[in-house]
Each structure stands twice: as C-alpha cells, then as structure tokens.
C-alpha positions as CSV (number, residue, x, y, z in Angstrom):
1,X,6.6,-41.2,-13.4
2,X,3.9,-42.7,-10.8
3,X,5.6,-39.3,-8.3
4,X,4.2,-37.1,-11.2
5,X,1.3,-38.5,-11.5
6,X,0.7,-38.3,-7.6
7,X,1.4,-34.8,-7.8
8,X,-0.2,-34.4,-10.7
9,X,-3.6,-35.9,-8.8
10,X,-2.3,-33.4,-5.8
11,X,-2.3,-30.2,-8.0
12,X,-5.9,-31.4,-9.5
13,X,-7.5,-31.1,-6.3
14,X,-6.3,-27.8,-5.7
15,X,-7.2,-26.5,-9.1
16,X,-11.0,-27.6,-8.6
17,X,-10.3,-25.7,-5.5
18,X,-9.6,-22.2,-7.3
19,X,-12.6,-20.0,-8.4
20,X,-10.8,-17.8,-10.5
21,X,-8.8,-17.9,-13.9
22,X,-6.3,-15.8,-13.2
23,X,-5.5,-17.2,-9.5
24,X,-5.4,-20.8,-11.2
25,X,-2.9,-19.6,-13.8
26,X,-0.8,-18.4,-11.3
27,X,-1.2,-21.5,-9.4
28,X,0.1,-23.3,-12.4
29,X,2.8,-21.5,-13.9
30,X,4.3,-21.8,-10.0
31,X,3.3,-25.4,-9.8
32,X,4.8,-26.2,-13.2
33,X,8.5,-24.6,-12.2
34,X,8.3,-26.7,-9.3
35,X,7.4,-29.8,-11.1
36,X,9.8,-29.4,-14.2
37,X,12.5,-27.5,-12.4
38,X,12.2,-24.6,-15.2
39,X,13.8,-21.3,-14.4
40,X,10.8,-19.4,-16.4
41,X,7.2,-20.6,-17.0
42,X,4.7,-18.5,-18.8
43,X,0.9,-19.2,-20.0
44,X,-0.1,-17.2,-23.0
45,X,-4.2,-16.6,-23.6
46,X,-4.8,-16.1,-27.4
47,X,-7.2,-13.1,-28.2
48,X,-9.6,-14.5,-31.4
49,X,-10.3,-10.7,-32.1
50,X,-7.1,-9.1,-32.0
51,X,-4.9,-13.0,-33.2
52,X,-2.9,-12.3,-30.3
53,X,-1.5,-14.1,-27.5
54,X,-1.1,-12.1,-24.2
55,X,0.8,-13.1,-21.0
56,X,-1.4,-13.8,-18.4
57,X,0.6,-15.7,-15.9
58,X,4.7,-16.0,-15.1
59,X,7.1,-17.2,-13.0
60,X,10.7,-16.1,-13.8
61,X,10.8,-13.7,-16.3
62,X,11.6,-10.2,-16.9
63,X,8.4,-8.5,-17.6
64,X,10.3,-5.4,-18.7
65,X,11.6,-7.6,-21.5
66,X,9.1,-10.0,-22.0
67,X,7.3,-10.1,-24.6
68,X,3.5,-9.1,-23.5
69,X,2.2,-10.0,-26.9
70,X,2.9,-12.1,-29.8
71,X,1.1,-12.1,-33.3
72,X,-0.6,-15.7,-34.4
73,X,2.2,-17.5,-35.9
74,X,4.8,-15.6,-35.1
75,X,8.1,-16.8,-32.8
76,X,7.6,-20.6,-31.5
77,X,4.3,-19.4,-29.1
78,X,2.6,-17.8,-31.9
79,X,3.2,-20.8,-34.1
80,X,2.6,-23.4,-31.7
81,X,-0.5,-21.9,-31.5
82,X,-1.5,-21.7,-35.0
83,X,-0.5,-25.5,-35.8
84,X,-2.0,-26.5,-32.6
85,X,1.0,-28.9,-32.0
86,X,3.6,-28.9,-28.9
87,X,7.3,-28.0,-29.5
88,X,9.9,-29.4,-28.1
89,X,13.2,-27.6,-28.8
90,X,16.4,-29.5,-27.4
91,X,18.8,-27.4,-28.3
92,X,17.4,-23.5,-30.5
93,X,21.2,-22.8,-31.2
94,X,21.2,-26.0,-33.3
95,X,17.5,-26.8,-34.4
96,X,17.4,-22.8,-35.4
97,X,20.8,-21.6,-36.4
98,X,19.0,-19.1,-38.3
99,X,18.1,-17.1,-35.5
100,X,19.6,-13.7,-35.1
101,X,22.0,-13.6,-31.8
102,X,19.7,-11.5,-29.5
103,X,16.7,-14.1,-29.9
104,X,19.1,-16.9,-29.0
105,X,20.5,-15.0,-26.0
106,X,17.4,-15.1,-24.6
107,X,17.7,-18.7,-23.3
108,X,20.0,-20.2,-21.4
109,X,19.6,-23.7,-21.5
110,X,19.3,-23.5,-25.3
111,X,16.1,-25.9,-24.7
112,X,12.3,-25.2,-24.1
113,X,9.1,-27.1,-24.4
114,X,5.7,-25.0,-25.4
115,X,2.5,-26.6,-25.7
116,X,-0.7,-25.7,-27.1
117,X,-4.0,-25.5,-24.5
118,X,-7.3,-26.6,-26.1
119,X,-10.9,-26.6,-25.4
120,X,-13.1,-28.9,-27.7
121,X,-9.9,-28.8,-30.0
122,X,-9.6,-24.9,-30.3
123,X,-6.4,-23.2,-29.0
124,X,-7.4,-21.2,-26.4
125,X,-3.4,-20.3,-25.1
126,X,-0.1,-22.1,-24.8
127,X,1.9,-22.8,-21.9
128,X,5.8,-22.0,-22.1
129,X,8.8,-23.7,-20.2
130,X,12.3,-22.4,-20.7
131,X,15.8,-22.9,-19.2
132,X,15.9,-26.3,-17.2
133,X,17.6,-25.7,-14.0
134,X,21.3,-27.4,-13.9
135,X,21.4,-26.1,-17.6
136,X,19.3,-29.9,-18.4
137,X,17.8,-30.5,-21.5
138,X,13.9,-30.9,-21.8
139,X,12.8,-34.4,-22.9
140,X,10.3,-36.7,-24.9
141,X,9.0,-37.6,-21.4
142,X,8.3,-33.5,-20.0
143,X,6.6,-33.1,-23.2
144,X,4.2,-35.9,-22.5
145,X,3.5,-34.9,-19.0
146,X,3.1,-31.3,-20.1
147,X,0.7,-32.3,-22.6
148,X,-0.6,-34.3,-19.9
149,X,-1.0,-31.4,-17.5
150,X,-2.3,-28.7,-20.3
151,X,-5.0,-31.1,-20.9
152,X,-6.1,-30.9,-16.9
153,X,-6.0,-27.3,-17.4
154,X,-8.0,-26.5,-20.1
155,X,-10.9,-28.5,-18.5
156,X,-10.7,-26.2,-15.8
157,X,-10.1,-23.1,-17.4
158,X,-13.5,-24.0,-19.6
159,X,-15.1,-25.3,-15.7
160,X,-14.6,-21.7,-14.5
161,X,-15.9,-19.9,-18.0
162,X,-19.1,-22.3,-17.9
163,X,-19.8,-21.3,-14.1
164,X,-19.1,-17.4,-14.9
165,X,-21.0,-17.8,-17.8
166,X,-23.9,-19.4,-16.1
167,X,-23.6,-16.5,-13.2
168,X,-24.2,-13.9,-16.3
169,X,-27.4,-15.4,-17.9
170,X,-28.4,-15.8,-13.6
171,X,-28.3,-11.9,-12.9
172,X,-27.9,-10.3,-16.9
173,X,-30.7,-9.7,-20.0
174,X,-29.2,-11.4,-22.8
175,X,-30.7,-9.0,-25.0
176,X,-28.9,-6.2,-24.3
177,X,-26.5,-7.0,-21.2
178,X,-28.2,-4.9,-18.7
179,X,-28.5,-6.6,-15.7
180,X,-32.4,-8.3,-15.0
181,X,-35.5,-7.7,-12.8
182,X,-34.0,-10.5,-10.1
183,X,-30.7,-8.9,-10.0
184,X,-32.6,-5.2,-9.7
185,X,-34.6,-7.0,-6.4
186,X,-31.2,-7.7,-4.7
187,X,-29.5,-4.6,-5.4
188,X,-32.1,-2.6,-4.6
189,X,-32.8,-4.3,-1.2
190,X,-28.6,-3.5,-0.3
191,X,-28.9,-0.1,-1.7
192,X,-31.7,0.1,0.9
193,X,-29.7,-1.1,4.0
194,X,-26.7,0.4,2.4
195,X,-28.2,4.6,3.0
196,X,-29.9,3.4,6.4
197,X,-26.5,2.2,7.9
198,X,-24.6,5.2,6.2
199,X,-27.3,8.1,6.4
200,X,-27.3,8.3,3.0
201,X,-29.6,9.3,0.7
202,X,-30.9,6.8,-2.1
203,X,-32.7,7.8,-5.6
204,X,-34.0,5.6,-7.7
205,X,-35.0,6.5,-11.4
206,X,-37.8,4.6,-13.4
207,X,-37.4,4.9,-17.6
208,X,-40.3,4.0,-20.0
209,X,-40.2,3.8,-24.1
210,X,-42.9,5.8,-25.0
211,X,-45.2,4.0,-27.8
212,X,-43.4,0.7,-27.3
213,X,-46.2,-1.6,-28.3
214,X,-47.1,0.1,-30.9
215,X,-43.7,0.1,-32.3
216,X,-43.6,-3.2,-31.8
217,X,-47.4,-3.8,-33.9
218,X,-46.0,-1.3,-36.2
219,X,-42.0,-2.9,-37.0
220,X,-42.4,-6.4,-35.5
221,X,-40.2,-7.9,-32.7
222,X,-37.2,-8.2,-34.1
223,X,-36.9,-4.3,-34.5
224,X,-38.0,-3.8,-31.4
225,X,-35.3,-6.0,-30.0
226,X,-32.8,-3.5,-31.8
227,X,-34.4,-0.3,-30.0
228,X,-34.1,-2.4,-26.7
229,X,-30.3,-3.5,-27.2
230,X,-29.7,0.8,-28.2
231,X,-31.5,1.9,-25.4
232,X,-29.2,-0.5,-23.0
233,X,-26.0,0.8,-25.3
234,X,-27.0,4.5,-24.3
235,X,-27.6,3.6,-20.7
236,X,-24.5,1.4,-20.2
237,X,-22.0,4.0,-21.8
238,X,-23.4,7.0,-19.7
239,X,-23.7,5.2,-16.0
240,X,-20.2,4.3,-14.4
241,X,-19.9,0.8,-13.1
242,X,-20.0,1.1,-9.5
C-alpha cells in the first residue's frame, strides 16, 4: 500500500504538470493499467444535456465495439453514474446471471471495478477497469485506491475547467460570447505583422447599431442586452472560426 501511495504522489505531480483534459485523461487511463494491472481502462464524461456518458479516454479496448455511449442508468457505467456509488463486481457471471451471453462475453476475468468521478458531489464521469491481468480478481483494497485516485482526478479535471474558464472571461464578452476589446488589440496587432511578413493584404470592417441609445431610453437595458446577444448570434454563425 505505502508503493501505491508513492506512485500515487508520483502520478500527482505529473497531472499538475498537464494543461489539457484530454492529455490528462489519457495520462490516466495508461497510468491506471499500469498501476492495477487491467487489460482495459476507460474514463467515461457524462453529457448533463444529452444524460449520456461518452468515451473520452482508453487503453485496451476495441473501439469498433466499444460502446461510445451509454444512456444515464443504463449497463453498470450508466448506473454507477446515476447512484453516484462505485461497483465492484467480483465475478458478473455470478453477481448477474441474468445477463444475456453476449454481455457476459465481453469480460474475461468475469470482474471489474467502476467508479464514479465527482466535483462538489456531482458526477461528472466514471472511470472503468476490466479484466485483471493473470485472470485476478478485483478487490476491496483496488476499489479503495481507485476511489482514492478518482478523487485526485476530479480536482484536476475541475483545476483545468477553472483555468480555461478564467482564460474565456480574460479574452470573451459574457454577454454574447464574442471575443472583447483587449482580445481585438492583440489580434489585430498579429493580423498586422501577420500580412507584412506574408504580403498579404488585411481588411478590417467596423459595425455600428444604428439608434442604439435610443433603443436603449426607449426599451431599457435588459432589451438592449437581447439585441446585443442577436447581433453576436448573426455575426458568430456567418464568420468561420479561423
């Protein structure tokens, strides 16, 4: 146990390390193989619009067959993720008899250990472990440390959504998500150096709302608010993003 939790300490400074969520889930799911000696690890993000969970990082499987999504409560990830509680299955064969045969071929070790990931106690994704290597079975102890580990990685995973989050409201209007008067300034100034270098020409076009203030005397701020946030819906949907 005190090896695990050296590594453990190991793998934490070079999460902190990684800037990006998807590199970090990579770096975990391959990580977590090592660690538990699991033929396949998966992390699953659940989707609050759509009350889906989508695979986001592997190691192992057979994307052809795996499945990309899975409904809230449905199989073990979408239930683990409703009820917010880890599963630890020793052996499915047993535990689920009720299982048709194709499900059940799908492992096998017969055993697997999912776990719930939560920020400020909402499920944000579960991770999945399946077939020990040397056909072992999962215990009470890789649950705990798994737990353990899910726990590091949600603080991270909601470190890197803060910091992106904070580099939005740095360079984006909150009104209506077009990008602000600082970020213009820098953009403008590469744009600049950008058609010098290249011989390129560079256009810039300026837009006013006619009768703005008056609108605004006329319908109050919060309506003119709403023309702003349409105005930056028209704009946004008719300029491409580079």
């Amino acid at each position: 146990y005190k090896r695990f939790l050296d590594l453990l300490a190991e793998a934490g400074i070079a999460m902190s390390a990684i800037l990006d969520i998807d590199k970090l889930l990579a770096f975990v799911v391959n990580k977590l193989a090592e660690l538990f000696k699991a033929s396949r690890v998966s992390f699953m993000l659940l989707d609050k619009a759509s009350q889906e969970l989508s695979l986001k990082a592997s190691r192992g499987l057979d994307l052809a067959k795996a499945e990309a999504k899975v409904k809230l409560g449905e199989a073990f990830g979408g239930w683990v993720a409703k009820q917010g509680d880890p599963l630890l299955v020793r052996d499915v064969e047993e535990e689920y008899p009720e299982l048709s045969k194709d499900r059940l071929s799908r492992y096998s070790t017969k055993s697997f250990i999912i776990v719930p990931i939560k920020i400020n106690n909402e499920v944000i994704g579960v991770l999945n472990l399946t077939d020990k290597k040397d056909h072992e079975i999962f215990t009470e102890q890789d649950l705990k440390m798994l737990t353990l580990i899910g726990r590091h990685l949600a603080l991270h995973i909601e470190n890197l959504r803060l910091s992106q989050m904070n580099k939005t409201l740095e360079t984006q209007d909150p009104l209506t998500g077009l990008f602000n008067h600082r970020y213009f300034q820098e953009q403008l100034l590469e744009e600049i150096y950008r058609a010098e270098r290249y011989k390129h020409s560079l256009s810039l076009i300026m837009l006013d709302i006619d009768n703005f203030s008056e609108y605004n005397q006329n319908y109050g701020y919060s309506s003119g608010d709403n023309v702003l946030k349409q105005i930056g819906k028209i704009l946004k949907e008719n300029t491409r993003q580079v």
